[in-house]
PDB file of the backbone (N, CA, C, O) and the ligand in Angstrom, with CONECT records:
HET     ZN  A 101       1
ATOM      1  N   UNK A   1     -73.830  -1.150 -55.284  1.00  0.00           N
ATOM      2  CA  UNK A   1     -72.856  -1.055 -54.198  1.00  0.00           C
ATOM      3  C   UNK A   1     -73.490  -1.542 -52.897  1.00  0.00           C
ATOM      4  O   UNK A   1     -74.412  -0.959 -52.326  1.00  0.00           O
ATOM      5  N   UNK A   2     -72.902  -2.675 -52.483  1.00  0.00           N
ATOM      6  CA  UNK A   2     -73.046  -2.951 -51.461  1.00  0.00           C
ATOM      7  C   UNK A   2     -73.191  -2.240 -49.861  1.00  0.00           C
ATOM      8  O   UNK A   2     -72.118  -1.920 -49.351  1.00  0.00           O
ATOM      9  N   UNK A   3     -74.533  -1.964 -49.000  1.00  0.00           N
ATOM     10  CA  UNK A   3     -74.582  -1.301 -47.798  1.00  0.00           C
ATOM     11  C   UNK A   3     -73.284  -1.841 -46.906  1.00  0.00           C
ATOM     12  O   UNK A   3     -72.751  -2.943 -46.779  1.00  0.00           O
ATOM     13  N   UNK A   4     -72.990  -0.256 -46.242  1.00  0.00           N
ATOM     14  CA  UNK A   4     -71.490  -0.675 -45.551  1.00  0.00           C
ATOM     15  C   UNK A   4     -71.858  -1.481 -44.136  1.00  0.00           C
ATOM     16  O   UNK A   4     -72.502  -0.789 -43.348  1.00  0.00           O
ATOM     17  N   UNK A   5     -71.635  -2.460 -43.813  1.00  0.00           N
ATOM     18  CA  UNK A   5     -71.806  -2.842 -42.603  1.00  0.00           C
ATOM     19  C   UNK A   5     -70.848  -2.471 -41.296  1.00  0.00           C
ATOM     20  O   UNK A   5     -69.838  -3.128 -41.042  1.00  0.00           O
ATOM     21  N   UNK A   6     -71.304  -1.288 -40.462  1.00  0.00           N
ATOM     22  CA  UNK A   6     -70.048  -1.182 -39.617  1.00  0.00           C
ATOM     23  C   UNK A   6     -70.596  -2.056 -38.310  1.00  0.00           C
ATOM     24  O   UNK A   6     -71.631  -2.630 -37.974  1.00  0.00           O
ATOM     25  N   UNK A   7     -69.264  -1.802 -37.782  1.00  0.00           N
ATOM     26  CA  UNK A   7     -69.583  -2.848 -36.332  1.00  0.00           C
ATOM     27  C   UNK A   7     -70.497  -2.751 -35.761  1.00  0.00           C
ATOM     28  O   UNK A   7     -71.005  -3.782 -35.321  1.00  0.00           O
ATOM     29  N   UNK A   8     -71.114  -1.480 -35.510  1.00  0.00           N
ATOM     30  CA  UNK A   8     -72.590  -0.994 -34.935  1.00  0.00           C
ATOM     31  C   UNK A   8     -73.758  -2.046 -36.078  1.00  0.00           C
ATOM     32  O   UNK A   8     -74.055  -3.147 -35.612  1.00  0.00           O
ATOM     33  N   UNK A   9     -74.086  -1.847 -36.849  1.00  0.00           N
ATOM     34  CA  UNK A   9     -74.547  -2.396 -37.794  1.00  0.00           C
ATOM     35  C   UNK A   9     -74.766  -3.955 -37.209  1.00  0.00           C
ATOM     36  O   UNK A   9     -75.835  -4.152 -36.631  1.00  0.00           O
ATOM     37  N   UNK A  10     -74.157  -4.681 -37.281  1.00  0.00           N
ATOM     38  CA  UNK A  10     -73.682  -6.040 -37.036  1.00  0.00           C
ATOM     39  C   UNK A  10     -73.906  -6.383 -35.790  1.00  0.00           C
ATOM     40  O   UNK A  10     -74.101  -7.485 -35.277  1.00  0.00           O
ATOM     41  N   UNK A  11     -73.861  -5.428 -35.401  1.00  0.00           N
ATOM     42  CA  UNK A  11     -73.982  -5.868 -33.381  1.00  0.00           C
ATOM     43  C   UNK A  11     -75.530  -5.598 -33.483  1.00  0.00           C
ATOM     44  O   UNK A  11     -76.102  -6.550 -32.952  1.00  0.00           O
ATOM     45  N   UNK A  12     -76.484  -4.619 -33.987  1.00  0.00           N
ATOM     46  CA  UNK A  12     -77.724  -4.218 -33.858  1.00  0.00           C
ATOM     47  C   UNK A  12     -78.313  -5.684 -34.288  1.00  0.00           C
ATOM     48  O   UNK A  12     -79.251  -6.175 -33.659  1.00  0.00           O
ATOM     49  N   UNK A  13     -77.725  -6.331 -35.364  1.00  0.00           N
ATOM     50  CA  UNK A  13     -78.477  -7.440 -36.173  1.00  0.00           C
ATOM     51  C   UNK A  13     -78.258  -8.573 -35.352  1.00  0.00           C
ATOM     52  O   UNK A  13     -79.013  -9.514 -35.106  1.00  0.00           O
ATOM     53  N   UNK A  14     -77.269  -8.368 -35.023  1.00  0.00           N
ATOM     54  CA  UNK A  14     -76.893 -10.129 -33.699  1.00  0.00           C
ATOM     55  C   UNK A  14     -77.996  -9.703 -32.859  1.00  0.00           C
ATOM     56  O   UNK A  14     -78.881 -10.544 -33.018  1.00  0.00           O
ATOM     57  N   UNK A  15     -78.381  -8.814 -32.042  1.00  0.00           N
ATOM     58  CA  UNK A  15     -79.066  -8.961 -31.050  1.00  0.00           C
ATOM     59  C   UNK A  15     -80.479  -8.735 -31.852  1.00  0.00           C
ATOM     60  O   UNK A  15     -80.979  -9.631 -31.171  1.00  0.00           O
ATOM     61  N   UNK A  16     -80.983  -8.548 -32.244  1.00  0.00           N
ATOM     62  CA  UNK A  16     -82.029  -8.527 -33.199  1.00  0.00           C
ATOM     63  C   UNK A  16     -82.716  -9.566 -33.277  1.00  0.00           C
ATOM     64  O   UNK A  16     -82.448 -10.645 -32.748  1.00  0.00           O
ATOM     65  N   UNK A  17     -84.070  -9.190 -34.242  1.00  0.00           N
ATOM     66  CA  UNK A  17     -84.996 -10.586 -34.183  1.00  0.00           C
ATOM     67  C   UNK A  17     -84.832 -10.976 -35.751  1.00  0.00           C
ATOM     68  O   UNK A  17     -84.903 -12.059 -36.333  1.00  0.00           O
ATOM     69  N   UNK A  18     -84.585  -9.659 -36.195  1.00  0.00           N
ATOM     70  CA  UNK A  18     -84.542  -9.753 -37.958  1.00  0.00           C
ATOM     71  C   UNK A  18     -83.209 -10.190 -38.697  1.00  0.00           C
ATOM     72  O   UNK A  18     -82.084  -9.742 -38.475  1.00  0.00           O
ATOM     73  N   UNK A  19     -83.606 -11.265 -39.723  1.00  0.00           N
ATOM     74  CA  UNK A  19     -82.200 -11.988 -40.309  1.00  0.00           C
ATOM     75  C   UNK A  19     -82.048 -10.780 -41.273  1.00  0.00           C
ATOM     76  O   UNK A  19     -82.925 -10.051 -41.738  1.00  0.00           O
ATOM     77  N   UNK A  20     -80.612 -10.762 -41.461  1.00  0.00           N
ATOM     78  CA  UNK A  20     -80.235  -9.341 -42.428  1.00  0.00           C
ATOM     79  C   UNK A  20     -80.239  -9.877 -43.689  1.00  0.00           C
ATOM     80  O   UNK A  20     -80.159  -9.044 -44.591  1.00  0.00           O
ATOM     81  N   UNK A  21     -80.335 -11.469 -44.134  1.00  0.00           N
ATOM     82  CA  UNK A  21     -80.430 -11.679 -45.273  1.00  0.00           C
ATOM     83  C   UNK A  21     -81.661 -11.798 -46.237  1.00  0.00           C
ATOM     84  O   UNK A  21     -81.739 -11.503 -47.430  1.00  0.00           O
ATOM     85  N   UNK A  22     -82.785 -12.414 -45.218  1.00  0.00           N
ATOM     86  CA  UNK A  22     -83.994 -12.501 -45.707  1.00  0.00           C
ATOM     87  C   UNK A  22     -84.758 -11.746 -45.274  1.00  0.00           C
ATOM     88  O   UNK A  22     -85.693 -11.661 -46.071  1.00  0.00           O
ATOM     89  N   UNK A  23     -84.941 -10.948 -44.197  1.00  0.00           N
ATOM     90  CA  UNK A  23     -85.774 -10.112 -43.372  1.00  0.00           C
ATOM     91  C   UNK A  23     -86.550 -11.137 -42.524  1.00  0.00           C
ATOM     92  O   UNK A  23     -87.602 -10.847 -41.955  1.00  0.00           O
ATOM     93  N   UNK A  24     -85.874 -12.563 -42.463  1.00  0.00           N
ATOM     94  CA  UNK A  24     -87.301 -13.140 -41.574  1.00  0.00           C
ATOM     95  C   UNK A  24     -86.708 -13.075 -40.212  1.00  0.00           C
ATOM     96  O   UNK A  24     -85.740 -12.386 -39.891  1.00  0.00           O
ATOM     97  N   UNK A  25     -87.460 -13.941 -39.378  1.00  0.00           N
ATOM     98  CA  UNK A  25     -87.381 -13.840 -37.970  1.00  0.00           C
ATOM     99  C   UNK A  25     -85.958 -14.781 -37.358  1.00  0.00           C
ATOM    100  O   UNK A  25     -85.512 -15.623 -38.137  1.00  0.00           O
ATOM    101  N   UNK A  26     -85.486 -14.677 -36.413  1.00  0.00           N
ATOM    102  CA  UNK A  26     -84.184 -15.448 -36.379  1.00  0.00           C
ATOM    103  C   UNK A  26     -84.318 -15.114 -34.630  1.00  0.00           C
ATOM    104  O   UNK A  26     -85.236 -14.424 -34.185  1.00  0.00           O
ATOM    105  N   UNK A  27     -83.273 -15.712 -33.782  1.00  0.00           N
ATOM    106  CA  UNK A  27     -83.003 -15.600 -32.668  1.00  0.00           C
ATOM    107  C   UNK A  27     -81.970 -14.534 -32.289  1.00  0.00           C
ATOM    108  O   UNK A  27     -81.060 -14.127 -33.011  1.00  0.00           O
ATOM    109  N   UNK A  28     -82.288 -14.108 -30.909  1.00  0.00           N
ATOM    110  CA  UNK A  28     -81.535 -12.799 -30.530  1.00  0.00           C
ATOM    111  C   UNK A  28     -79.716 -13.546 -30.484  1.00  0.00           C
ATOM    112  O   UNK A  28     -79.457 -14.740 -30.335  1.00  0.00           O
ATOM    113  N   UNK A  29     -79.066 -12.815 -30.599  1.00  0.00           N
ATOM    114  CA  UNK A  29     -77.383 -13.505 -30.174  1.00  0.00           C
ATOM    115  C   UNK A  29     -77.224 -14.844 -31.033  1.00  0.00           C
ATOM    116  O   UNK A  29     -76.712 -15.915 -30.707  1.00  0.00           O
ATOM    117  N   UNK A  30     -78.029 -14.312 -32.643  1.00  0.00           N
ATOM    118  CA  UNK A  30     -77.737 -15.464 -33.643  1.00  0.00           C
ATOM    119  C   UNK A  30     -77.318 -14.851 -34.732  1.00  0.00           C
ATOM    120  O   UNK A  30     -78.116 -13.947 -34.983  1.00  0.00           O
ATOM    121  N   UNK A  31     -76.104 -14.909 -35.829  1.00  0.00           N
ATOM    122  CA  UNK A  31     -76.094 -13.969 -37.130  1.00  0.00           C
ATOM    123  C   UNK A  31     -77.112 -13.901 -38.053  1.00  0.00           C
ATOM    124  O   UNK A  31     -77.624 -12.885 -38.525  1.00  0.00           O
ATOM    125  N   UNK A  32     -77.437 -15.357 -38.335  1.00  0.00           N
ATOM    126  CA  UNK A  32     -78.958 -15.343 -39.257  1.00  0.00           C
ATOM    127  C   UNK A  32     -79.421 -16.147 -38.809  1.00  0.00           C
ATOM    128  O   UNK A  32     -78.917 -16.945 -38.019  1.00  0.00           O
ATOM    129  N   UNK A  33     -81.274 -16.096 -39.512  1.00  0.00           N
ATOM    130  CA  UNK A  33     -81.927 -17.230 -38.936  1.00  0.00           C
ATOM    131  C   UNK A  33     -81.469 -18.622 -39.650  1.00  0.00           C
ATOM    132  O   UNK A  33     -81.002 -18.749 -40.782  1.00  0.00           O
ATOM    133  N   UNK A  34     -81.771 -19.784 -38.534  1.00  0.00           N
ATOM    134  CA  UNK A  34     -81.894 -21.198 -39.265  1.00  0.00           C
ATOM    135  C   UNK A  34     -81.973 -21.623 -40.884  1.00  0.00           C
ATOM    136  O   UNK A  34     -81.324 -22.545 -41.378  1.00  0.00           O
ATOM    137  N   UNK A  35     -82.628 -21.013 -41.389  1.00  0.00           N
ATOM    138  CA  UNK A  35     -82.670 -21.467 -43.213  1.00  0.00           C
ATOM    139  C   UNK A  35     -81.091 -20.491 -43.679  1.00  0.00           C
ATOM    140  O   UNK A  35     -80.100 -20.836 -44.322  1.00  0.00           O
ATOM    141  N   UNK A  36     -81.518 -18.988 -42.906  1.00  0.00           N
ATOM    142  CA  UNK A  36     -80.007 -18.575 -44.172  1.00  0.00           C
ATOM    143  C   UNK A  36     -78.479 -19.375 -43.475  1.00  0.00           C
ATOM    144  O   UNK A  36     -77.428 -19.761 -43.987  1.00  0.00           O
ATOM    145  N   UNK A  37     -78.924 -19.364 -42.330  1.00  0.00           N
ATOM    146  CA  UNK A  37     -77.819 -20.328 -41.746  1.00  0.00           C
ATOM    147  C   UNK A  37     -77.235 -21.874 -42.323  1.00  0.00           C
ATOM    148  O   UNK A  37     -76.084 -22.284 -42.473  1.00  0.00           O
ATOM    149  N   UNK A  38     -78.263 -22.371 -42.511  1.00  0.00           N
ATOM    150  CA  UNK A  38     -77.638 -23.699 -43.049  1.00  0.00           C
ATOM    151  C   UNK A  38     -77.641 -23.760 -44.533  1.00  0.00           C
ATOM    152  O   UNK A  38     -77.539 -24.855 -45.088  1.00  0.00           O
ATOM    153  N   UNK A  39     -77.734 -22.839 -45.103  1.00  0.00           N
ATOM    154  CA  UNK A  39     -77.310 -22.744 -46.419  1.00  0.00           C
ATOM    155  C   UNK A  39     -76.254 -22.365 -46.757  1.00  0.00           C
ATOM    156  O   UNK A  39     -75.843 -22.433 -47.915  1.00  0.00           O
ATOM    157  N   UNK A  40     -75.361 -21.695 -45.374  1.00  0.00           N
ATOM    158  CA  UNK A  40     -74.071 -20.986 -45.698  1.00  0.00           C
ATOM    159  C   UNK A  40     -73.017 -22.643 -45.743  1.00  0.00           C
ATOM    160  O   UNK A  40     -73.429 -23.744 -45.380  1.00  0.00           O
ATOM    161  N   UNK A  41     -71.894 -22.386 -46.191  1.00  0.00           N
ATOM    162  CA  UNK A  41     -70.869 -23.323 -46.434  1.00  0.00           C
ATOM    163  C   UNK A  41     -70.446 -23.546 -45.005  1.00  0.00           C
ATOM    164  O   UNK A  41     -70.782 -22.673 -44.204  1.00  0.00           O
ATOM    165  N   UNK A  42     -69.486 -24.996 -44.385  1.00  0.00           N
ATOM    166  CA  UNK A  42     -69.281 -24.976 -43.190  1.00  0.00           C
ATOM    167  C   UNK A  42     -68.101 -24.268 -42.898  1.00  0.00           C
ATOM    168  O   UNK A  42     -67.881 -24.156 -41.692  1.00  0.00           O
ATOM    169  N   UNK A  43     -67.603 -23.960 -43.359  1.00  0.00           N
ATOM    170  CA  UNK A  43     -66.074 -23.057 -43.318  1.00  0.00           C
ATOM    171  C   UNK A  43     -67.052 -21.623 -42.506  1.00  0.00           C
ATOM    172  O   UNK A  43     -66.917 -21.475 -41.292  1.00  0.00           O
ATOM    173  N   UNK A  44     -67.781 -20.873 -43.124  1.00  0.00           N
ATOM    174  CA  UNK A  44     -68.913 -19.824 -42.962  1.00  0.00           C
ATOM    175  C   UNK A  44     -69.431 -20.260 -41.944  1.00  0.00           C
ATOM    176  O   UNK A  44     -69.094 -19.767 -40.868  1.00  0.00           O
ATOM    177  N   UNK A  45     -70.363 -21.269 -41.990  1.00  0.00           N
ATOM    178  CA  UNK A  45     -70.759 -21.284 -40.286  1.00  0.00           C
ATOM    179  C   UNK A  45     -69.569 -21.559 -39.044  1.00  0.00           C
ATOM    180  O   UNK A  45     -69.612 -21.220 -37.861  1.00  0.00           O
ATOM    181  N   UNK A  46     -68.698 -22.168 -39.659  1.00  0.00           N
ATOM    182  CA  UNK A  46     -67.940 -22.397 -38.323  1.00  0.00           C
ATOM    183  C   UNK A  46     -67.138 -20.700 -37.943  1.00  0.00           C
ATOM    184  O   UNK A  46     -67.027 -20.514 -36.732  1.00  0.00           O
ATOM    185  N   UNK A  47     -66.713 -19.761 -38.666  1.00  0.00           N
ATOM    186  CA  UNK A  47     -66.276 -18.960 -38.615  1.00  0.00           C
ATOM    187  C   UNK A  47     -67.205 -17.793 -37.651  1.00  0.00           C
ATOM    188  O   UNK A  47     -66.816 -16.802 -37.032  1.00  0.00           O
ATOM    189  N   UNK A  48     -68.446 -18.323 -37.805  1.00  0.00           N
ATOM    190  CA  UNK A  48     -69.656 -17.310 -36.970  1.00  0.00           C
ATOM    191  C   UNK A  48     -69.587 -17.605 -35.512  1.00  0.00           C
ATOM    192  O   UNK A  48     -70.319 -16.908 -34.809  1.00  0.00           O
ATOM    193  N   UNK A  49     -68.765 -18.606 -34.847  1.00  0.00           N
ATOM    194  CA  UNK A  49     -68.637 -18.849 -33.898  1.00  0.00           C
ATOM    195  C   UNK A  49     -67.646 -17.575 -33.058  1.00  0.00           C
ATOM    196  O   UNK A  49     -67.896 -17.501 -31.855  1.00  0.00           O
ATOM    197  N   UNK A  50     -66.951 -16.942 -33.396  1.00  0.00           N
ATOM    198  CA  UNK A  50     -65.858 -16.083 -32.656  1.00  0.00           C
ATOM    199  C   UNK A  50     -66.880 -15.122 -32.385  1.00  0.00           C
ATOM    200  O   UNK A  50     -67.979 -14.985 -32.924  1.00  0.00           O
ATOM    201  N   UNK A  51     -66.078 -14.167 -31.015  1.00  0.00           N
ATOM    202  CA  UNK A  51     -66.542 -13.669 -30.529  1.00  0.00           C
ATOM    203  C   UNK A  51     -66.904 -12.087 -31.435  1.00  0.00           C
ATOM    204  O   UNK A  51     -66.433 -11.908 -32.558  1.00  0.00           O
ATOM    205  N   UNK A  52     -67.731 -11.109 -30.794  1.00  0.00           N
ATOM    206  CA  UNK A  52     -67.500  -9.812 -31.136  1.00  0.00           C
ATOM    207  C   UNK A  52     -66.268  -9.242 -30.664  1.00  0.00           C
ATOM    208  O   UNK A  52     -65.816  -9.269 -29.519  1.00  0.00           O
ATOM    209  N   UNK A  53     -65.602  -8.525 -32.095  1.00  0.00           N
ATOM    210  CA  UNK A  53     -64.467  -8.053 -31.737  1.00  0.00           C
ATOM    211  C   UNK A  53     -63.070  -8.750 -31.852  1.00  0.00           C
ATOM    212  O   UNK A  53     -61.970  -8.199 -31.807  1.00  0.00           O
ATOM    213  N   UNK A  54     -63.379 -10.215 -32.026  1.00  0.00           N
ATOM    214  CA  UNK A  54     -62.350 -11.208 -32.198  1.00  0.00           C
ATOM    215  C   UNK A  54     -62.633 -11.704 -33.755  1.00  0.00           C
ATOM    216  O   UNK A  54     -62.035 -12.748 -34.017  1.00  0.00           O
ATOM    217  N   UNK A  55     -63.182 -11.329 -34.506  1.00  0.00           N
ATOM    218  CA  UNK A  55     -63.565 -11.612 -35.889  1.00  0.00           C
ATOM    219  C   UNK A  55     -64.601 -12.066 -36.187  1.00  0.00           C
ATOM    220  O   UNK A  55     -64.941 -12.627 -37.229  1.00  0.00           O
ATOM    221  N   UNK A  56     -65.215 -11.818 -35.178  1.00  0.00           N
ATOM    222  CA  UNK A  56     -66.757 -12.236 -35.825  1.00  0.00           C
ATOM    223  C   UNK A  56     -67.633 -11.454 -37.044  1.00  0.00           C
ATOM    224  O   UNK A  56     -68.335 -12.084 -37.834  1.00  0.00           O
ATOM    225  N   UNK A  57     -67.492 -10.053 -37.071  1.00  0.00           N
ATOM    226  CA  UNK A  57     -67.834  -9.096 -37.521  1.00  0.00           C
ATOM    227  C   UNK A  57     -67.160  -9.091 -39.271  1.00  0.00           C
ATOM    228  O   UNK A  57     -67.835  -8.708 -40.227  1.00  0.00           O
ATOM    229  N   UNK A  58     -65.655  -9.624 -39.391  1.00  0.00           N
ATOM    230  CA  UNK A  58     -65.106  -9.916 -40.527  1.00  0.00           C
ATOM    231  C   UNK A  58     -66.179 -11.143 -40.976  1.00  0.00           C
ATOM    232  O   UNK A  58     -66.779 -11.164 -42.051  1.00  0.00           O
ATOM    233  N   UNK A  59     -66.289 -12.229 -39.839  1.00  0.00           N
ATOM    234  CA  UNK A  59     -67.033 -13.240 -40.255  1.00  0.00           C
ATOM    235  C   UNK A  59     -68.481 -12.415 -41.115  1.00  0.00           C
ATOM    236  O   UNK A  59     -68.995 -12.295 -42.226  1.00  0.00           O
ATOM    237  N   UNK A  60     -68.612 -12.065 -39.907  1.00  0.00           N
ATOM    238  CA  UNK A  60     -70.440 -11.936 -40.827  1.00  0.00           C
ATOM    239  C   UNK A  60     -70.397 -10.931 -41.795  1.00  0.00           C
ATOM    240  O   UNK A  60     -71.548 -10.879 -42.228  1.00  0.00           O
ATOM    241  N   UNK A  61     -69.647 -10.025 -42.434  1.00  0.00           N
ATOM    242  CA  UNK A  61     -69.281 -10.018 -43.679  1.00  0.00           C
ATOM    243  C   UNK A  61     -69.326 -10.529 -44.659  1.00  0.00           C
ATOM    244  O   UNK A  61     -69.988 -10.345 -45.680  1.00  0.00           O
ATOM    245  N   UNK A  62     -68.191 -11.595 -44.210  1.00  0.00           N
ATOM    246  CA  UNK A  62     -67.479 -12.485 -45.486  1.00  0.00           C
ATOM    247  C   UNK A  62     -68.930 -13.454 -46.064  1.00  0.00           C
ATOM    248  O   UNK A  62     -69.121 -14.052 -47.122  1.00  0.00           O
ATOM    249  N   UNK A  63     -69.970 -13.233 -44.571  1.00  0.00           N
ATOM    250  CA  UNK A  63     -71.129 -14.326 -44.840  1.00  0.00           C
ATOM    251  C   UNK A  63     -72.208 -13.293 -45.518  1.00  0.00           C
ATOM    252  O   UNK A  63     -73.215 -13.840 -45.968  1.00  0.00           O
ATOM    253  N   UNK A  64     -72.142 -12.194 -45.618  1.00  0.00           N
ATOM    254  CA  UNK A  64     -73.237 -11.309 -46.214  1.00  0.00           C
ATOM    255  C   UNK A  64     -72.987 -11.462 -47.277  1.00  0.00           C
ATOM    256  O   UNK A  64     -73.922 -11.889 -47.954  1.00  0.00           O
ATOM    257  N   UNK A  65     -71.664 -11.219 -47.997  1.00  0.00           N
ATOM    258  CA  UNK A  65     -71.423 -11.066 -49.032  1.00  0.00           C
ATOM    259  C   UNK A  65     -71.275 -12.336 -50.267  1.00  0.00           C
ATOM    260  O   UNK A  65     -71.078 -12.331 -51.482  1.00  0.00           O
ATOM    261  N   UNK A  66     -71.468 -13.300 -49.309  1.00  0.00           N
ATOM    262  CA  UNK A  66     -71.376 -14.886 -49.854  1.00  0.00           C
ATOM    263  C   UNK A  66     -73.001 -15.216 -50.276  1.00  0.00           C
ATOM    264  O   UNK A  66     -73.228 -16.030 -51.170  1.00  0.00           O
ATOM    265  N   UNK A  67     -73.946 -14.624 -49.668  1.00  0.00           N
ATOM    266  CA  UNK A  67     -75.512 -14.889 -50.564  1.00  0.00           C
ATOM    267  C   UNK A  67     -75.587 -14.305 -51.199  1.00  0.00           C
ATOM    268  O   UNK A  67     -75.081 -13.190 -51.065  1.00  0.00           O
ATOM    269  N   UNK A  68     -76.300 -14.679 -52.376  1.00  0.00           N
ATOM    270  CA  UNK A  68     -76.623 -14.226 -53.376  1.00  0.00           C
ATOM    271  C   UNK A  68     -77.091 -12.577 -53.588  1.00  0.00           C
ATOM    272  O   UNK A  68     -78.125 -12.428 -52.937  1.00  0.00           O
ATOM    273  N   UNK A  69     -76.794 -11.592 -54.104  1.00  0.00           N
ATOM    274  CA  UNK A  69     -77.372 -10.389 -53.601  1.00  0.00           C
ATOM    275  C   UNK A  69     -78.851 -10.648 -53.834  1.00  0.00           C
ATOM    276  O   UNK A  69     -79.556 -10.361 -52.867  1.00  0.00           O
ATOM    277  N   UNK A  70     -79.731 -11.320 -55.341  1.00  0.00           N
ATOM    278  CA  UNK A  70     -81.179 -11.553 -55.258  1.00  0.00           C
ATOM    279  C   UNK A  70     -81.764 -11.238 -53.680  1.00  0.00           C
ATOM    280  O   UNK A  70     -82.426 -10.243 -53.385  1.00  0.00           O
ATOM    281  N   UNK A  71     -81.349 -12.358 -52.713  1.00  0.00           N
ATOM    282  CA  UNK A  71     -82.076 -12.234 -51.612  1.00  0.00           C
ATOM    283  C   UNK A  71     -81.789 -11.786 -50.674  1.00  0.00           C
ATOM    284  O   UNK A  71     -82.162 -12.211 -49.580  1.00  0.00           O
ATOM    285  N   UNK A  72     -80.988 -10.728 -50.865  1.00  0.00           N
ATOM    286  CA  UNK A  72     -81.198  -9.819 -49.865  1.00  0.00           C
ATOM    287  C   UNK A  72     -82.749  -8.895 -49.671  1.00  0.00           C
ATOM    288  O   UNK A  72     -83.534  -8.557 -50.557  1.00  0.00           O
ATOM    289  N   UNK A  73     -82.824  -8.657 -48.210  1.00  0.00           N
ATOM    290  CA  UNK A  73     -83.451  -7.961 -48.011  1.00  0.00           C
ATOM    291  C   UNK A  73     -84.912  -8.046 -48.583  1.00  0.00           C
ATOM    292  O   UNK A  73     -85.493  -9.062 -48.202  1.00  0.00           O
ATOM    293  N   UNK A  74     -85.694  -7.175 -49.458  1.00  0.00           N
ATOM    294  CA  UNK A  74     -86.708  -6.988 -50.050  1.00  0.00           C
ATOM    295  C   UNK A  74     -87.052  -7.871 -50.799  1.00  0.00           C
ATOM    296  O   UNK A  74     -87.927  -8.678 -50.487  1.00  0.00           O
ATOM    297  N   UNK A  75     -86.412  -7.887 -51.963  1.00  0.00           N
ATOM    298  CA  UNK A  75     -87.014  -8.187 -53.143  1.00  0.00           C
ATOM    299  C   UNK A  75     -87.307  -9.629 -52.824  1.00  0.00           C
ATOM    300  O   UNK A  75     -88.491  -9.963 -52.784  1.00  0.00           O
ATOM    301  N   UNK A  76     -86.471 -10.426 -52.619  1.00  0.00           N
ATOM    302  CA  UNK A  76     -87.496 -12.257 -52.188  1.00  0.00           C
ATOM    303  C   UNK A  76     -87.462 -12.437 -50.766  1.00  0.00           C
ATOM    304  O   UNK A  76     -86.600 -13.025 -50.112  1.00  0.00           O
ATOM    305  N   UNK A  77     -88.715 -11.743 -50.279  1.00  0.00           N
ATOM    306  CA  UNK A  77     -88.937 -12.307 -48.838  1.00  0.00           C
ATOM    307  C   UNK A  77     -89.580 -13.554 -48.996  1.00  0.00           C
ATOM    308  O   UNK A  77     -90.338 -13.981 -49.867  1.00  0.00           O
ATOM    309  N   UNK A  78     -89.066 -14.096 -47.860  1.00  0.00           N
ATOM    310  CA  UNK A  78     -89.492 -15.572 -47.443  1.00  0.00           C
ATOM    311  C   UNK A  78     -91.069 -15.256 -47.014  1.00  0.00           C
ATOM    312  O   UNK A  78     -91.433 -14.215 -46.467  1.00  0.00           O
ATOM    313  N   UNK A  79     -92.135 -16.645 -47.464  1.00  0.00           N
ATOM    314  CA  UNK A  79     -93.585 -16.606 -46.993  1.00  0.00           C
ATOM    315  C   UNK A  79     -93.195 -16.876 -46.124  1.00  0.00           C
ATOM    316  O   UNK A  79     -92.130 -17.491 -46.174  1.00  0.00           O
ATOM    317  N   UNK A  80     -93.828 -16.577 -44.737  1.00  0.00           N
ATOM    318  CA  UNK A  80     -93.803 -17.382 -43.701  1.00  0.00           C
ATOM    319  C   UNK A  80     -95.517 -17.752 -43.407  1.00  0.00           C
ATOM    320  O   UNK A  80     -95.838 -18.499 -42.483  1.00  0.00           O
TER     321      UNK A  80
HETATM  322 ZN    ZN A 101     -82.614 -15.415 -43.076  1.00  0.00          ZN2+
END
């Protein structure tokens, strides 16, 4: 079962340094870093553009749930 992401959740990770998909490093006021980013489909990245509160939060959902569960989190961290 998938961790519930509430809006708090999602807002902690946008401003954050840590990508919620890989655990690596990413930019503050970014959903994920650069690699999980351009792996998402462009429909997915373009959707990460809306604001908080205007669907962004559905967005980064629909984008959590679109990688693979494998890499989430722990089990395949990226070398850096
Ligand atoms: Zn990442």
């Amino acid at each position: 079962m998938a961790t519930e992401l509430t809006t708090e959740l999602i807002w902690k990770a946008f401003c954050g340094h840590r990508c919620a998909v890989c655990g690596g490093l990413k930019e503050e006021y970014t959903a994920f870093c650069p690699p999980c980013y351009s792996r998402l489909p462009r429909p997915l990245k373009n959707s990460l553009w809306k604001r908080m509160g205007e669907g962004f939060e559905e967005s980064y959902r629909v984008c959590m749930a679109w990688f693979p569960a494998k890499s989430a989190r722990s089990e395949e961290r990226k070398r850096a």
